[in-house]
N, C-alpha and C positions, 0 to 999 in steps of 0.2 A: 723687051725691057719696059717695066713700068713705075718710073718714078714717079710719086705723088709728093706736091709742097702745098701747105696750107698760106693763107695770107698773111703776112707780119703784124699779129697781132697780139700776140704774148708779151706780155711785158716783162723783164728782170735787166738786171744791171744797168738801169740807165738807158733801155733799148728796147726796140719790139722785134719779135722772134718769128719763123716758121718753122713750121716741123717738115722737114723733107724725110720721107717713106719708100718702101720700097714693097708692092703688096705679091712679089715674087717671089724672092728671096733676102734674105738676112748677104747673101756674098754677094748681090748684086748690088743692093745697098753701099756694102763699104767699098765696094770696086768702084763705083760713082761717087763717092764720097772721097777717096783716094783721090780720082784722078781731077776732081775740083779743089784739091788741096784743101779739103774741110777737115781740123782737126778731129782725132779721135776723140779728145775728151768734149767733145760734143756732142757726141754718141749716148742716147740714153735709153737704157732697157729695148726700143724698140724704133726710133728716131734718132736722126741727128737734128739740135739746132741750126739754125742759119739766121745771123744777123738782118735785118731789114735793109742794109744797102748789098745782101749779096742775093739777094730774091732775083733781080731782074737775070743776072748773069747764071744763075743754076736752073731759070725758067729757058733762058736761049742754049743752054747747054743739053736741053730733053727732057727736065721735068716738069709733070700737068698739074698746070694751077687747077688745083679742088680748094671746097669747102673745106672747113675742119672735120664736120660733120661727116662728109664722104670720106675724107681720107682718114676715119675712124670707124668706119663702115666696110671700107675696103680692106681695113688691115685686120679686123674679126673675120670678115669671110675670108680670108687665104689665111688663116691660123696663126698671122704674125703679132697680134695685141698681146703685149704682154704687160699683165697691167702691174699699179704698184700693191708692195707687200703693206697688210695695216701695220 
């Protein structure tokens, strides 16, 4: 299992964000994302969001802190980027 989160640095709603990945699988992804109670509609194309006060506990829970950079690097080579439509 390899989950990858980016640092909370996205900004929207009032909030800064991390992308947590998964450069495995798409079912390991939501099966970790399930069992942290991360809502599905924060699931997008190819990530889930994660609020910046839930970083620390999805990091103690077994996913590696990366760069953005890496964990968009990671998720091209294992064929999981799916990017957006223009």
């Amino acid at each position: 299992m390899t989950l990858l989160i980016d640092p909370p640095v996205w900004p929207a709603r009032g909030r800064s964000w991390s992308h947590l990945v998964s450069d495995v699988s798409f079912e390991e992804l939501h099966e970790f994302a399930r069992r942290m109670g991360v809502p599905e509609r924060g699931f997008h194309r190819d990530h889930y969001d994660i609020p910046e006060e839930r970083y620390d506990e999805i990091v103690a829970a077994g996913a590696h802190p990366v760069t953005s950079r890496e964990l968009v690097a990671r998720l091209v080579a294992a064929g999981l980027r799916r990017r957006k439509h223009p």
